[in-house]
N, CA, C and O of each residue as an XYZ file, in Angstrom:
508
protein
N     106.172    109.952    104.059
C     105.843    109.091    105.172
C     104.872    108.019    104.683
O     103.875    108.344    104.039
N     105.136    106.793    104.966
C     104.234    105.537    104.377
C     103.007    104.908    105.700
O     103.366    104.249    106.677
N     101.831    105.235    105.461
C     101.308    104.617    106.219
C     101.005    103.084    106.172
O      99.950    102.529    106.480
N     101.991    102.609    105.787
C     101.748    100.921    105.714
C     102.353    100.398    107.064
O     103.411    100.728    107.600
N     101.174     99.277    107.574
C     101.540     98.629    108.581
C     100.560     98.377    109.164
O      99.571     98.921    108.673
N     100.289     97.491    110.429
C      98.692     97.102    111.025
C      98.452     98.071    112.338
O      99.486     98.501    112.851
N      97.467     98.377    112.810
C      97.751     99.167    113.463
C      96.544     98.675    114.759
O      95.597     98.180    114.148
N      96.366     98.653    115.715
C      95.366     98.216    116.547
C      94.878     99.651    117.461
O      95.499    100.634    117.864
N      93.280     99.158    117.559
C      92.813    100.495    118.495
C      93.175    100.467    119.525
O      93.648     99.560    120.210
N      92.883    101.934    119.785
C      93.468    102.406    121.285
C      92.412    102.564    122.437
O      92.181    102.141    123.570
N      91.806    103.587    121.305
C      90.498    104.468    122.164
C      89.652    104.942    121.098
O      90.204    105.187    120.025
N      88.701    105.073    121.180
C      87.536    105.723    120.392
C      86.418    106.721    121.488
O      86.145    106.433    122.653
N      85.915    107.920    120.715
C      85.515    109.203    121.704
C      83.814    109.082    120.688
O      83.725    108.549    119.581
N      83.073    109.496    121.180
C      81.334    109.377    120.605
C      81.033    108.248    119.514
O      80.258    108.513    118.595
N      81.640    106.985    119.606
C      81.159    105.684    118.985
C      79.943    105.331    119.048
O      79.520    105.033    117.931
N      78.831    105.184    120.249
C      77.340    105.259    119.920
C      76.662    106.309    119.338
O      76.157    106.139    118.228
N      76.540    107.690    120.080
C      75.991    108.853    118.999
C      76.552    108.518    117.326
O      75.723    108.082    116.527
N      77.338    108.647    117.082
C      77.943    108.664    115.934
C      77.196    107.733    114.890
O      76.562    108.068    113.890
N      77.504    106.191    115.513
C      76.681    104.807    114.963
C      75.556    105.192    114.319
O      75.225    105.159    113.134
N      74.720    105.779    115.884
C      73.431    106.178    115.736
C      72.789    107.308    114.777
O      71.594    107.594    114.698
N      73.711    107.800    114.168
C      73.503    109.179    113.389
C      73.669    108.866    112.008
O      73.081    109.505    111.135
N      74.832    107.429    111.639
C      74.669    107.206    110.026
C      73.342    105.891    110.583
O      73.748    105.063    109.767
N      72.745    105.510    110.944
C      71.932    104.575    110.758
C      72.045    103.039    111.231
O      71.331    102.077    110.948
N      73.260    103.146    112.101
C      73.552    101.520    112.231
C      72.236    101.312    113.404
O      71.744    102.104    114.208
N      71.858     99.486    113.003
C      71.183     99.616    114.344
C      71.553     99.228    115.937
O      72.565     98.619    116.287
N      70.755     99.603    116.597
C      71.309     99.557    118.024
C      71.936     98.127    118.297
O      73.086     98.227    118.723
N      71.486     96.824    118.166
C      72.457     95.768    118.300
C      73.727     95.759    117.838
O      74.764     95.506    118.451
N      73.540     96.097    116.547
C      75.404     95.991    116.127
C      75.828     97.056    117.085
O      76.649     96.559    117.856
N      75.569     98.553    117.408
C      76.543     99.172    117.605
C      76.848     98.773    119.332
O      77.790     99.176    120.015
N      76.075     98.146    119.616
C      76.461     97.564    121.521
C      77.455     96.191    121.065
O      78.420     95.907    121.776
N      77.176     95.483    119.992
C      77.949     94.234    119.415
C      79.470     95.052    119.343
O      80.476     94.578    119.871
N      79.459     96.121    118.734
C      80.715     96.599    118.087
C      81.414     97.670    119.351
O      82.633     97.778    119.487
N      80.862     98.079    119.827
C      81.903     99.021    120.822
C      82.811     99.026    121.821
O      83.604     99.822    122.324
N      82.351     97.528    122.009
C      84.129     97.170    122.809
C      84.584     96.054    122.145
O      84.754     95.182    122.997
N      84.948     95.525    120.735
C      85.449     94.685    119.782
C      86.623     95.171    119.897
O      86.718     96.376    120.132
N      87.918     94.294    119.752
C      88.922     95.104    119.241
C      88.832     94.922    117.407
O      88.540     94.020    116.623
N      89.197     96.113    117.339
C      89.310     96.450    115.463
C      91.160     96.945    115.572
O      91.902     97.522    116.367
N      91.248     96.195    114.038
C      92.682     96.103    114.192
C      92.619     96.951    112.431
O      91.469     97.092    112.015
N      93.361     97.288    111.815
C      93.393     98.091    110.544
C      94.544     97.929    110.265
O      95.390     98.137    111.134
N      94.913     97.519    109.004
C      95.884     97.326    107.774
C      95.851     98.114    106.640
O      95.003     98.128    105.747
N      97.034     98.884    106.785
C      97.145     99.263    105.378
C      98.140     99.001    104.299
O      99.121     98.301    104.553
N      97.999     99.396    103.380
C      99.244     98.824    102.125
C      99.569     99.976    101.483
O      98.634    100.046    100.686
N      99.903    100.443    101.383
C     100.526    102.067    100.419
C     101.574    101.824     99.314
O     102.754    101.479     99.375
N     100.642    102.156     98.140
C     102.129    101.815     97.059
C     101.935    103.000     96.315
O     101.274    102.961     95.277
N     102.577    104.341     96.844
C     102.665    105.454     95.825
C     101.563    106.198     96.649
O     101.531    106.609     97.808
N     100.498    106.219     95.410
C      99.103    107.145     95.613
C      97.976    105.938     95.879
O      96.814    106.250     96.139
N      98.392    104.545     95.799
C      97.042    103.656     95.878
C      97.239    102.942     97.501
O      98.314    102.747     98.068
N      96.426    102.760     97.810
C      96.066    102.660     99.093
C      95.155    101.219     99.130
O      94.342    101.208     98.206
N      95.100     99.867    100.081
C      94.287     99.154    100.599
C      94.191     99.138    102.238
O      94.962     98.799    103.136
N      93.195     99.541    102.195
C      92.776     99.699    103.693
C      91.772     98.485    104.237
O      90.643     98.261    103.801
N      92.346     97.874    105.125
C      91.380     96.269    105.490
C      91.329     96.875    107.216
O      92.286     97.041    107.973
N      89.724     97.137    107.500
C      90.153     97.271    108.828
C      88.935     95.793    109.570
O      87.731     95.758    109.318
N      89.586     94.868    110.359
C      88.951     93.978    111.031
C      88.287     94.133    112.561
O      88.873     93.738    113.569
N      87.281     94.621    112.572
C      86.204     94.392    113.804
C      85.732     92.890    114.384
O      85.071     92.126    113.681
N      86.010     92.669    115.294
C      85.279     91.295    115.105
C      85.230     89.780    113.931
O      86.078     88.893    113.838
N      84.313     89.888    113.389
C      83.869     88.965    112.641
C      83.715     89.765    111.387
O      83.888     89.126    110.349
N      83.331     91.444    111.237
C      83.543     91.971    110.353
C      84.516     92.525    109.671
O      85.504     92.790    110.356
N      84.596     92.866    108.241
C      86.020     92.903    107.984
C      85.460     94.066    106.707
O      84.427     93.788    106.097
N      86.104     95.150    106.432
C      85.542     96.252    105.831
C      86.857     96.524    105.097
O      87.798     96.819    105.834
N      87.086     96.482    103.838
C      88.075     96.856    102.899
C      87.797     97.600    101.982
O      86.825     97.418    101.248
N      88.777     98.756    101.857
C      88.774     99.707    100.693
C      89.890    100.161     99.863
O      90.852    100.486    100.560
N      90.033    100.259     98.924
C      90.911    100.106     97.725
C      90.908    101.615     96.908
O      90.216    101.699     95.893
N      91.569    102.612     97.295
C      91.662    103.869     96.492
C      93.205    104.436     96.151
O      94.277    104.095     96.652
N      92.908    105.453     95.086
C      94.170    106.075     94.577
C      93.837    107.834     94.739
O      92.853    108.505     94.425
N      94.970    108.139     95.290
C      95.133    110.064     95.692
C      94.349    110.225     94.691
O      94.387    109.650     93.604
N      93.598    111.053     95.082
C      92.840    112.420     94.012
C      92.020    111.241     92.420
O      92.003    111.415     91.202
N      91.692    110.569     92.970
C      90.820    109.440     91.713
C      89.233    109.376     92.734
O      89.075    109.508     93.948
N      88.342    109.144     91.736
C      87.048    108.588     92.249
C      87.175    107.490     92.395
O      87.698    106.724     91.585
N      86.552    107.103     93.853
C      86.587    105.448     93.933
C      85.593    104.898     94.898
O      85.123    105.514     95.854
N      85.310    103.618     94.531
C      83.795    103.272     95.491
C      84.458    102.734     96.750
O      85.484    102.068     96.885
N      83.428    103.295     97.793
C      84.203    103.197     98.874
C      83.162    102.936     99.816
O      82.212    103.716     99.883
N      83.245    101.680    100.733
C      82.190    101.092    101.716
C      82.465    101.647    103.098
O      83.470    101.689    103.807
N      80.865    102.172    103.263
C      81.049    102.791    104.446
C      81.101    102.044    106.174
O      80.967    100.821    106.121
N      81.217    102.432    107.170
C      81.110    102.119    108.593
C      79.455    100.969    108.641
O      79.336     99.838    109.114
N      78.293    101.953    107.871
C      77.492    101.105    107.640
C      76.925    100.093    106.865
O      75.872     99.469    106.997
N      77.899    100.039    105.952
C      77.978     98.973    105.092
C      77.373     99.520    103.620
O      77.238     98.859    102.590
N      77.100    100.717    103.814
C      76.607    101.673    102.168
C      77.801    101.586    101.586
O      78.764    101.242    102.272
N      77.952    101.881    100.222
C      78.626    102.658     99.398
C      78.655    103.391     98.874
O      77.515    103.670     98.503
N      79.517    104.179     98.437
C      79.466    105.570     98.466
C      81.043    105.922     97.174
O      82.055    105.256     96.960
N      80.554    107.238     96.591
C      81.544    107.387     96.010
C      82.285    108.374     96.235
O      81.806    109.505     96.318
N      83.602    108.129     96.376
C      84.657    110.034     97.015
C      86.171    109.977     96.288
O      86.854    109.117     95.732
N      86.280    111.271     96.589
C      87.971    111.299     96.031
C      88.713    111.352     96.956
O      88.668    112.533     97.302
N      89.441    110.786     97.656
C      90.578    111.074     98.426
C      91.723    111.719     98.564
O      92.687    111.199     98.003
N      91.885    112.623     99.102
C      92.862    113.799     99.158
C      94.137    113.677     99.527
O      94.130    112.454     99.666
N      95.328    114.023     99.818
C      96.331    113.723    100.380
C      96.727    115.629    100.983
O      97.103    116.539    100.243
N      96.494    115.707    102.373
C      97.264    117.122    102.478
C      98.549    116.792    103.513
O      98.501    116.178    104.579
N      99.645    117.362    102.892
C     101.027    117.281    103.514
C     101.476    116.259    102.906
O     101.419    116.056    101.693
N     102.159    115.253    104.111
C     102.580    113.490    103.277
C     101.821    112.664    104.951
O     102.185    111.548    105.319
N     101.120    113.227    105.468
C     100.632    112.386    106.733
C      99.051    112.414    106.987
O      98.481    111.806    107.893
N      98.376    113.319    105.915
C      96.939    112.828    106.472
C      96.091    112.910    104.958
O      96.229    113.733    104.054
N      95.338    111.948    105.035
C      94.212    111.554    104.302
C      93.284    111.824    104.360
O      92.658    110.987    105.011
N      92.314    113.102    103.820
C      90.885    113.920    103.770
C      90.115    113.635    102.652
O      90.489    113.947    101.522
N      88.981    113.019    102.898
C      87.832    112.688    101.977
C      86.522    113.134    102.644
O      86.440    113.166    103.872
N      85.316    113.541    101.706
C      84.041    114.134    101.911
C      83.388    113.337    101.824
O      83.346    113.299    100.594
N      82.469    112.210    102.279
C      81.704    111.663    101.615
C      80.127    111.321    102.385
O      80.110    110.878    103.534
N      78.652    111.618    101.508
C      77.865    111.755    102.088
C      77.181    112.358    103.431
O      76.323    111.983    104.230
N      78.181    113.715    103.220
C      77.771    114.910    104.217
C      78.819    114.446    105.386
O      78.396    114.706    106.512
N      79.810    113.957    105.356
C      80.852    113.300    106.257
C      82.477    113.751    105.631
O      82.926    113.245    104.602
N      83.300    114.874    106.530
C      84.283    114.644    106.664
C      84.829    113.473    107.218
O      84.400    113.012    108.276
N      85.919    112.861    106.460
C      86.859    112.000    107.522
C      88.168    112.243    106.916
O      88.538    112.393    105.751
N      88.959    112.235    108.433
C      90.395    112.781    107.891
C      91.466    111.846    108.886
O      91.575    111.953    110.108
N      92.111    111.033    108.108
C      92.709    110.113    108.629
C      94.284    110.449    108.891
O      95.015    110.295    107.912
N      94.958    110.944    110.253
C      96.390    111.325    110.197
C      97.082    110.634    110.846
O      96.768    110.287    111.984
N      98.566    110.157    110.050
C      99.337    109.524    110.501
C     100.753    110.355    111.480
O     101.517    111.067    110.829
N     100.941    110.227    112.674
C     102.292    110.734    113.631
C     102.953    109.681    114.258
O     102.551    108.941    115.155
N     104.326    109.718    113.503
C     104.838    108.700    113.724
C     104.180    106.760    114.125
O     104.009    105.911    113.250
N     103.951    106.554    115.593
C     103.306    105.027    115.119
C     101.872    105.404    115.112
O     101.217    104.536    114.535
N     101.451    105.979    115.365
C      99.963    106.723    115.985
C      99.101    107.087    114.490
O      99.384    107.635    113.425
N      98.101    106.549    114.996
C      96.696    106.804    113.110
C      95.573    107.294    114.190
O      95.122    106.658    115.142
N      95.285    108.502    113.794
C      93.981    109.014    114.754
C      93.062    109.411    113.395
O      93.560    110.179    112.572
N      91.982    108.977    113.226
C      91.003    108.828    112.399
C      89.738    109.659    113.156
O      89.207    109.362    114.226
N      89.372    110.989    112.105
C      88.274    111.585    112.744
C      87.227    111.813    111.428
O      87.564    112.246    110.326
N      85.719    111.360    111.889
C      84.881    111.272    111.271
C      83.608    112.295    111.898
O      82.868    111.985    112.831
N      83.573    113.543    111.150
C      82.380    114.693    111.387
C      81.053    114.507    110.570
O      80.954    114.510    109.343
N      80.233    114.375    111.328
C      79.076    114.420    110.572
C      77.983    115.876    111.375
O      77.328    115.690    112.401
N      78.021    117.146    110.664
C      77.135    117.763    111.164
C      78.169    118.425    112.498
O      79.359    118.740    112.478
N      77.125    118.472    113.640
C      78.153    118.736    115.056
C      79.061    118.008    115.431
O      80.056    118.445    116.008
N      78.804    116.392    115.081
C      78.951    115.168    115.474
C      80.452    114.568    115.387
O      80.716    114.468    114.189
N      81.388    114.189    116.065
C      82.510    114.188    115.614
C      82.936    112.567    116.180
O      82.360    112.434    117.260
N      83.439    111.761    115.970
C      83.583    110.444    116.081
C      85.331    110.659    115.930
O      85.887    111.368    115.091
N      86.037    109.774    117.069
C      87.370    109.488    116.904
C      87.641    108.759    117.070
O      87.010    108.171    117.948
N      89.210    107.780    116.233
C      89.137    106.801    116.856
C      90.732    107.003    116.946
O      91.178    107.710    116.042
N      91.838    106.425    118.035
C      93.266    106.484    118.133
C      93.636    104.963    118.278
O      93.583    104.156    119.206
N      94.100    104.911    116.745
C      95.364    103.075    116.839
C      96.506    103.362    116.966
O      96.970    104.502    116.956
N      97.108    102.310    117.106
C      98.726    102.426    117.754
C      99.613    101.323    116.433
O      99.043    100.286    116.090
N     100.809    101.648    115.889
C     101.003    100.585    115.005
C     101.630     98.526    115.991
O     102.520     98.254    116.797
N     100.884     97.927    115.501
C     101.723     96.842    115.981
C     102.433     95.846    115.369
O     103.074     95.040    116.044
């Protein structure tokens, strides 16, 4: 299954707690929570470009299955992780005390990010 294609949000579930827990500050995250963010991906094999556009911000990441690769976070850190592939539909990486596990069903990308108790979701739709 290829997750290539753009995909636009739907809904997102604890977007301020969440913000508030890696460090963003309170302006951006009232700036950012009703933006539409739209996300692109490119899949060729095991390498992956992920461009997701918020607003005025624009956050791109560039990895290959099971390789180390630098990877910019929600708050604009970087960070280094390996990216997993379990099945052929979802994408699991660890990084800085943060599950995120990105699964693709049919047009649908539901992206969940745990930190601690803390669980952040977000549901795009492909368009």
């Amino acid at each position: 299954m290829s997750f290539t294609g753009k995909y636009e949000l739907q809904s997102q579930e604890n977007f301020e707690p969440f913000m508030k827990a890696i460090g963003l500050p309170e302006d951006q995250i009232q700036k950012g929570k009703d933006l539409k963010s739209v996300s692109e991906i490119v899949q060729d094999g095991k390498k992956f470009k992920v461009t997701v556009t918020t607003g005025t911000k624009v956050l791109k990441n560039e990895f290959t299955i099971g390789e180390e690769s630098e990877i910019e976070l929600l708050n604009g850190e970087k960070a280094k992780a390996v990216v997993q592939m379990e099945g052929n539909n979802k994408l699991v990486t660890q990084v800085k005390g943060m599950k995120s596990v990105t699964e693709l069903n049919g047009d649908t990308i539901t992206h969940t990010m745990t930190l601690g108790d803390l669980t952040f979701k977000r549901v795009s739709k492909r368009i």
